[in-house]
C-alpha positions in Angstrom: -11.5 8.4 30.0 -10.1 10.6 27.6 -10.3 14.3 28.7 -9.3 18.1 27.8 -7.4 20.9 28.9 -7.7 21.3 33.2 -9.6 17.8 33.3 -13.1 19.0 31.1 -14.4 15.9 29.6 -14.3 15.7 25.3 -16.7 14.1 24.1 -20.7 13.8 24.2 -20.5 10.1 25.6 -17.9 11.1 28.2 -19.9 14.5 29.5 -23.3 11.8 29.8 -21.0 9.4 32.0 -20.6 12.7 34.3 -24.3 13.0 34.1 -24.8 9.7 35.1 -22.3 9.9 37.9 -23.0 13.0 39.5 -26.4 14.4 38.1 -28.8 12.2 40.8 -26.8 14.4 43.3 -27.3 17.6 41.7 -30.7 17.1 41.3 -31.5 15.9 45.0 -29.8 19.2 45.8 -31.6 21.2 44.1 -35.1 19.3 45.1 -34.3 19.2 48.4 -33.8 23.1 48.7 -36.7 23.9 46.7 -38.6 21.6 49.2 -37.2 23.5 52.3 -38.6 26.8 51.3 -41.9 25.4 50.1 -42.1 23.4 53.4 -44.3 25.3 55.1 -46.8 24.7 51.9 -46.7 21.2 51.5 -45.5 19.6 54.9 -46.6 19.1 58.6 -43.9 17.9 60.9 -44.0 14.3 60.4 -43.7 14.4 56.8 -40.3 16.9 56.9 -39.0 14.1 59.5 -40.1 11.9 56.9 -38.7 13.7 53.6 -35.0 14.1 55.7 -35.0 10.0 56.0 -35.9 9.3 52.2 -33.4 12.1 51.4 -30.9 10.8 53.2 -31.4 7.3 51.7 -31.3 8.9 48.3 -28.2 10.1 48.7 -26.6 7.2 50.6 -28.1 5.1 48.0 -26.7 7.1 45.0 -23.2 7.0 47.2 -23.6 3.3 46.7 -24.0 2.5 43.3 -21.2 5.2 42.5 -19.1 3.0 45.0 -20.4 0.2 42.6 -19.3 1.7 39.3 -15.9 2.8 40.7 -14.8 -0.6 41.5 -16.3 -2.1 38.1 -13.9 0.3 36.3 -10.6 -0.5 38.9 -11.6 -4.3 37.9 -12.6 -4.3 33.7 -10.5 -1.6 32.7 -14.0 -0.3 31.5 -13.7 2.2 29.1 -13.0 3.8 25.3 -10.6 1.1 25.3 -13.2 -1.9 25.2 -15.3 -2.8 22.1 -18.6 -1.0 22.5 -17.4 1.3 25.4 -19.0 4.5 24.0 -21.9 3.1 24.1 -21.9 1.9 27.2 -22.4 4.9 29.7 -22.8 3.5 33.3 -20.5 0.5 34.2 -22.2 -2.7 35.4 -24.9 -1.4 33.3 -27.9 -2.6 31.9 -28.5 -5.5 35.2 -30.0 -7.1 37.9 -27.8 -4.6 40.0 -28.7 -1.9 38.1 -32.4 -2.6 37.6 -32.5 -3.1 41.4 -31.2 0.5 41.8 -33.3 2.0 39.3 -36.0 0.8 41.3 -35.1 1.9 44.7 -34.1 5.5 43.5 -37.4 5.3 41.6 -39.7 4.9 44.6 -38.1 7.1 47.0 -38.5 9.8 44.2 -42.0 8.7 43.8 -42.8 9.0 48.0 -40.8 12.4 47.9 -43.3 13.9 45.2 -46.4 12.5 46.9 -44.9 14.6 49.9 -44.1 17.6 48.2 -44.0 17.7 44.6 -41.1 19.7 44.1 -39.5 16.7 44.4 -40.4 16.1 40.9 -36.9 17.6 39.6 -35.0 14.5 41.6 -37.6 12.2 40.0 -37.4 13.7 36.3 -33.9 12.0 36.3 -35.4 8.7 35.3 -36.1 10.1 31.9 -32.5 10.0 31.7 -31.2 7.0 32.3 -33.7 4.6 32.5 -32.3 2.8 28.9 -29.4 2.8 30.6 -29.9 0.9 33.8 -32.6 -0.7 32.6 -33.2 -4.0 30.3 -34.7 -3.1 27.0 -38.0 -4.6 27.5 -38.0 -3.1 31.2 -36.7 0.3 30.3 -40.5 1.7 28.9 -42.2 0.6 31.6 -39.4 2.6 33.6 -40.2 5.8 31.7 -44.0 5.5 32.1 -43.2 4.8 36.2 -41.1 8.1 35.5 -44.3 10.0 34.1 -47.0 8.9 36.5 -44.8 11.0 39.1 -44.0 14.1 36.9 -48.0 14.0 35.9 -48.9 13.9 39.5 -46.6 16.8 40.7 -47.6 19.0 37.6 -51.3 17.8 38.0 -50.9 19.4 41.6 -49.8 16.2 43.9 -50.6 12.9 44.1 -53.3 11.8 44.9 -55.9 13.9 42.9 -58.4 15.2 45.0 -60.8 16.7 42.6 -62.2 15.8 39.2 -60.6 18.4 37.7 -57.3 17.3 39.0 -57.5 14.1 37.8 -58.4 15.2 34.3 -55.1 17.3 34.5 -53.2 14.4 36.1 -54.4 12.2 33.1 -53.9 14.6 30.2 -50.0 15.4 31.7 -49.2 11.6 32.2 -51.0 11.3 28.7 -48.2 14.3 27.7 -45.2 12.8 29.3 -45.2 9.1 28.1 -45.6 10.3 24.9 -43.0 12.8 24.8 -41.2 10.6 27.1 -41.3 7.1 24.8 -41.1 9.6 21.3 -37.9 11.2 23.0 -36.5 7.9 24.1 -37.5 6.3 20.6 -35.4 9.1 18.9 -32.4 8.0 21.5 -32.6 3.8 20.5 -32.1 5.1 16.8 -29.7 7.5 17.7 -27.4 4.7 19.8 -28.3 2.4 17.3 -26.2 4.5 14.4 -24.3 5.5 17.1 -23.3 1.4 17.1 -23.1 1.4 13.5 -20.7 4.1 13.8 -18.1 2.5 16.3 -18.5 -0.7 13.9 -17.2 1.2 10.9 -15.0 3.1 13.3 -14.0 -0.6 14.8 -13.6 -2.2 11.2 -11.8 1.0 9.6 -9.1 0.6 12.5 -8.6 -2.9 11.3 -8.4 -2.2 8.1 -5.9 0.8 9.1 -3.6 -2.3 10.8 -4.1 -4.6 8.1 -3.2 -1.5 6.0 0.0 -0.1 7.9 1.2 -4.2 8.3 0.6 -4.5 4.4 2.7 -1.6 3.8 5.7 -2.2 6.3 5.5 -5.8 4.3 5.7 -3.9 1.3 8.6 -1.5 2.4 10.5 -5.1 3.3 9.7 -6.5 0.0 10.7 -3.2 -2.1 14.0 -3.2 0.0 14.4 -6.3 -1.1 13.4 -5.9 -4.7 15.6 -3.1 -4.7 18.7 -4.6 -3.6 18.2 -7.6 -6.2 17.7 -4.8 -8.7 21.0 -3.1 -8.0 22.2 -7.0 -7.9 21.2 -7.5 -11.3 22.0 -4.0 -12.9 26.0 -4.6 -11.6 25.9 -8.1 -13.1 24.4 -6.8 -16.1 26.9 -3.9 -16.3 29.5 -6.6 -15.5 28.3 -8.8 -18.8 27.5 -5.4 -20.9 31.3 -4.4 -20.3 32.6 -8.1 -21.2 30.6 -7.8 -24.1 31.9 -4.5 -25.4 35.4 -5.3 -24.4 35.3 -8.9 -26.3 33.9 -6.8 -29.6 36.2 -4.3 -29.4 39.2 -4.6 -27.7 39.6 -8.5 -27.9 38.5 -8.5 -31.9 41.6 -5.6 -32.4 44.0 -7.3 -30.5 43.3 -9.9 -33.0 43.8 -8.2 -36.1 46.7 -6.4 -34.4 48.2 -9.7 -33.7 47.0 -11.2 -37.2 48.7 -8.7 -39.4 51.7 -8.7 -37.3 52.2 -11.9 -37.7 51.7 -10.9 -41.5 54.5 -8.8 -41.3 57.1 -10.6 -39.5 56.4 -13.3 -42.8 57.1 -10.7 -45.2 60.0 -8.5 -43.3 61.4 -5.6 -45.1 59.2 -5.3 -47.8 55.9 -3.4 -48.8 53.4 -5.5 -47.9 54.8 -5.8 -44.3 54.7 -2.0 -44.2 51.0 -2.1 -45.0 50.2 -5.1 -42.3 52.0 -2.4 -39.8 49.8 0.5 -41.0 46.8 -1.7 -40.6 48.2 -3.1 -36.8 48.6 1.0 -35.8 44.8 1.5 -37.5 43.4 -1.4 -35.5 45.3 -0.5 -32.7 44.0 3.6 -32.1 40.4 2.0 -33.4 40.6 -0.3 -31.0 41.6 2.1 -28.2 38.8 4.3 -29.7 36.4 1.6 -29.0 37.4 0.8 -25.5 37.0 4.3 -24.3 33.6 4.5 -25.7 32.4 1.5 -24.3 33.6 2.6 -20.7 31.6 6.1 -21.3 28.5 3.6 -23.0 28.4 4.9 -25.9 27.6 3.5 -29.2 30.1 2.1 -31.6 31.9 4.9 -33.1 31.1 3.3 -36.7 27.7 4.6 -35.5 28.8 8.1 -34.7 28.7 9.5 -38.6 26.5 6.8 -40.8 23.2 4.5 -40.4 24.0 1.1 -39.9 23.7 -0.2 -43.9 26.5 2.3 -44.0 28.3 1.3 -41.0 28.3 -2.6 -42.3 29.5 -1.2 -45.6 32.7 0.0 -44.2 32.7 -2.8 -41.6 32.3 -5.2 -44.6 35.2 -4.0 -46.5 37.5 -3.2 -44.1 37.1 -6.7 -42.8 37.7 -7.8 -46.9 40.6 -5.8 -46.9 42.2 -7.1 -43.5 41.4 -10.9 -44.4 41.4 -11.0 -47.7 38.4 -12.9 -48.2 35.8 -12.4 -51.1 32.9 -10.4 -49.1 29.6 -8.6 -50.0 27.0 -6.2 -48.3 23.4 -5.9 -49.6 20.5 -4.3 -48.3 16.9 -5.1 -49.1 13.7 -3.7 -48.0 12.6 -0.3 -47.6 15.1 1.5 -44.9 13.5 2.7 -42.1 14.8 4.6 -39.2 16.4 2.4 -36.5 16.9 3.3 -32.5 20.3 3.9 -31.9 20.4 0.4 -29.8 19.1 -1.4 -32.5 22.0 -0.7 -34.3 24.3 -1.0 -32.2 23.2 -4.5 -31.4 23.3 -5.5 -34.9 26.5 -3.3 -36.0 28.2 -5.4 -33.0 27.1 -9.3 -34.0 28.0 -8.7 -37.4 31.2 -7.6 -36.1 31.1 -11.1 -33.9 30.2 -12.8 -37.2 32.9 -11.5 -39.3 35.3 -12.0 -36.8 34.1 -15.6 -35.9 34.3 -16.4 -40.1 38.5 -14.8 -40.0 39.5 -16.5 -37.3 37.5 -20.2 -37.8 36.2 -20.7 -40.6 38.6 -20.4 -43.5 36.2 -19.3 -45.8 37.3 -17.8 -49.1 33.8 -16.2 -49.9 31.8 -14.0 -47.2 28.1 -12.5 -47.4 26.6 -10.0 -45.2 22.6 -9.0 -45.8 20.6 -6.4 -44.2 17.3 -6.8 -44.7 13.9 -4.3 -44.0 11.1 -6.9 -43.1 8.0 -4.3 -42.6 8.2 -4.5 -38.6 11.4 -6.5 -37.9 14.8 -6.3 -39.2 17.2 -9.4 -40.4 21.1 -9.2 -40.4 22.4 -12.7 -42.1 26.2 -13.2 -42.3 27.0 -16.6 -44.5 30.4 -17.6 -45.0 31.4 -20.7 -47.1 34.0 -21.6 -45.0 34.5 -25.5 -43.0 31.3 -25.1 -40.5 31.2 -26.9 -37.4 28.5 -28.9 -35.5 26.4 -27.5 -33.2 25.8 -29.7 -31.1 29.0 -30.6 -29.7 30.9 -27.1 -30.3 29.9 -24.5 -27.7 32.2 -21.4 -27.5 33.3 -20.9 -23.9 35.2 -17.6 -22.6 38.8 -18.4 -23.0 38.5 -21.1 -25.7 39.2 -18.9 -28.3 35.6 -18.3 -29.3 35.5 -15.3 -26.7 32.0 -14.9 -25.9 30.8 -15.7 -29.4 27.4 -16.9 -30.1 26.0 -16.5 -26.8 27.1 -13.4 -26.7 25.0 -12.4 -30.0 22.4 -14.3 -28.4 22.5 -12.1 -25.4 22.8 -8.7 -27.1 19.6 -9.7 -29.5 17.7 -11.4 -26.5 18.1 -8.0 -24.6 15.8 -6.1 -27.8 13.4 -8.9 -27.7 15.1 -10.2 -30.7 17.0 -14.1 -31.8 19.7 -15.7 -33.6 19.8 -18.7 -35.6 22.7 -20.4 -36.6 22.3 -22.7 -39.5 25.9 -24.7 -39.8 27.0 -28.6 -40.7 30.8 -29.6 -40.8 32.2 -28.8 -44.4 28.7 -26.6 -45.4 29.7 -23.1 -43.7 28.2 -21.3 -41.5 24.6 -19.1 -41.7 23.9 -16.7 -38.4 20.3 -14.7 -38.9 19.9 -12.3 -35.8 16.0 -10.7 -36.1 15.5 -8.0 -34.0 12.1 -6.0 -34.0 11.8 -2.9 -35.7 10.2 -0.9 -32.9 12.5 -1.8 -29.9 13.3 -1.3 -27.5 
């Protein structure tokens, strides 16, 4: 039993369990000293020897049934704690046992009365808890047992001995079963919301469980999701830096390498002076390129012109370095593009170009850009010996670098493809379409 500061009960169910436990006494108390001081009224000397028996058989029998409800507590662990408890407000209660007591108490209220009616404010305590101890279908005829005593001691004592008194003991027991089964009608709709009440109470506690396991399930599972997340942003940071370092640093050590080789064929002369220049160009480009990659930043092609203007210079800087035939074109309407967009495109052409130098022999090189309302198409077409598709696949460390699956990758990431469209001896065609709008 839940209860407040210095032991004062909480609640409206707890304070009627006091009632119920200690009220009979209070009650007999006061009763019985009413009925001492209005002895001489009421009582010759056999019924005071009779009143001090039935009031000490009250009171032994209300010692009783407390004994009763005492142990029934020790032995449930009756309480708020059960299902239904609060409604519930005598232990053992309704019963045989109960019934049985109700009964007993009932009479000797009913003989006390006919003595002296006085007795009448012991007796008025089976108003109270008559639904209580009682069955349902036992617990009007209770009340109406109840009001034939109050009627008689407010009609004057029982048994009428006048007409007029037993007009006035039928109008008052008329009185107090109705008032008595209204009142107690009021209380069975009152408990019964008061039921509906612990139900939602009941289920909302569930649900509260269901609720607090759902969310420590949840807190696992975002845990979780989280840790896969951070999983997947290092491996994706891991391929993003492959990918920028293959594009950049791996395609200039290349060229580096290329027209060094260039110039140890041609030592002394002009031409190896201009391979040099264009190894010490790659070279600070290249470094250029690395460190912007590490801060993730676009290309630095990017930094000063749109991308048909960065594929112009890529285009013929490429021409220059190879010395292959190659052409840019736009077509379309140009449209603004998100800085990843071109990027993404800026770097496969790069892949293509360097792909076409180092494989394909080609002597003749196309690059398109092309505005198709809400895509965009990059082609780059060389004419150069091709390869089959099926049985080449560039691997890391094959010379192919990260290739075609790596301009795979970088368009997959904007929602976007590439085609390759290749055959031994016919060139090679790669179309990478990448919508307009992403990301």
């Amino acid at each position: 039993m839940r209860e407040g500061g210095g032991g004062v009960p909480t609640t409206v169910e707890e304070r009627w369990r006091q009632f119920f436990r200690w009220g009979p006494y209070g009650l007999l108390g006061v009763a019985t000293a009413i009925a001492v001081g209005s002895a001489d009224l009421f009582m010759d000397r056999t019924e005071r020897i009779a009143t001090a028996v039935l009031v000490v058989a009250a009171l032994l029998l209300q010692v009783r049934w407390n004994v009763r409800c005492a142990r029934i507590v020790a032995a449930t662990g009756w309480g708020d704690d059960v299902a239904g408890a609060a409604l519930v407000l005598v232990p053992g209660a309704p019963g045989p046992a109960s019934a049985a007591h109700f009964a007993v108490r009932t009479g000797i209220a009913a003989v006390l009365t006919w003595i002296n009616p006085f007795f009448a404010v012991y007796a008025c305590v089976g108003y109270f808890d008559a639904v209580q101890l009682l069955p349902r279908r036992l617990a009007r005829a209770g009340i109406l047992v109840t009001a034939v005593t109050m009627a008689g001691s407010q009609s004057g004592g029982l048994p009428p001995t006048s007409l007029v008194q037993w007009l006035a003991f039928g109008g008052l027991l008329a009185l107090n079963g109705v008032l008595s089964l209204g009142f107690t009608h009021l209380a069975e709709k009152d408990a019964e919301k008061a039921a509906e009440r612990a139900a939602t109470i009941a289920e909302l506690g569930r649900a509260n469980a269901r609720l607090e396991q759902a969310l420590a399930e949840n807190s696992a599972l975002q845990a979780q999701l989280l840790l896969q997340a951070r999983e997947a942003g290092v491996a994706d940071e891991r391929r993003r830096l492959a990918a920028e370092i293959h594009d950049t640093i791996a395609q200039g050590l290349t060229g580096i390498v290329t027209q060094l080789q260039a110039a140890s064929a041609e030592p002394g002369g002009e031409r190896a002076e201009a391979h040099l220049r264009r190894a010490a160009d790659l070279a600070r480009h290249s470094l250029g390129e690395a460190r912007r990659s590490v801060r993730n930043l676009g290309p630095a092609a990017l930094e000063h012109d749109d991308l048909p203007e960065a594929l112009r210079k890529t285009v013929d800087a490429w021409a220059e370095r190879t010395g292959v035939d190659a052409r840019f074109t736009v077509t379309g309407t140009e449209a603004p593009l998100h800085d990843e967009v071109a990027a993404t495109l800026l770097r496969i052409a790069q892949e293509a170009l360097s792909n076409a130098a180092r494989h394909s022999g080609a002597a003749r090189a196309g690059v398109t850009l092309s505005y198709m309302g809400d895509e965009i198409t990059l082609d780059v077409r060389d004419d150069g010996r091709g390869f089959d598709p099926q049985t080449r696949r560039e691997r890391p460390g094959d010379g192919g670098g990260f290739g075609l699956d790596g301009m795979r990758a970088r368009a997959e990431r904007l929602a976007g493809t590439v085609a390759v469209e290749t055959a031994p001896g016919e060139g090679t065609a790669i179309s990478a379409r990448v919508p307009l709008g992403a990301p």
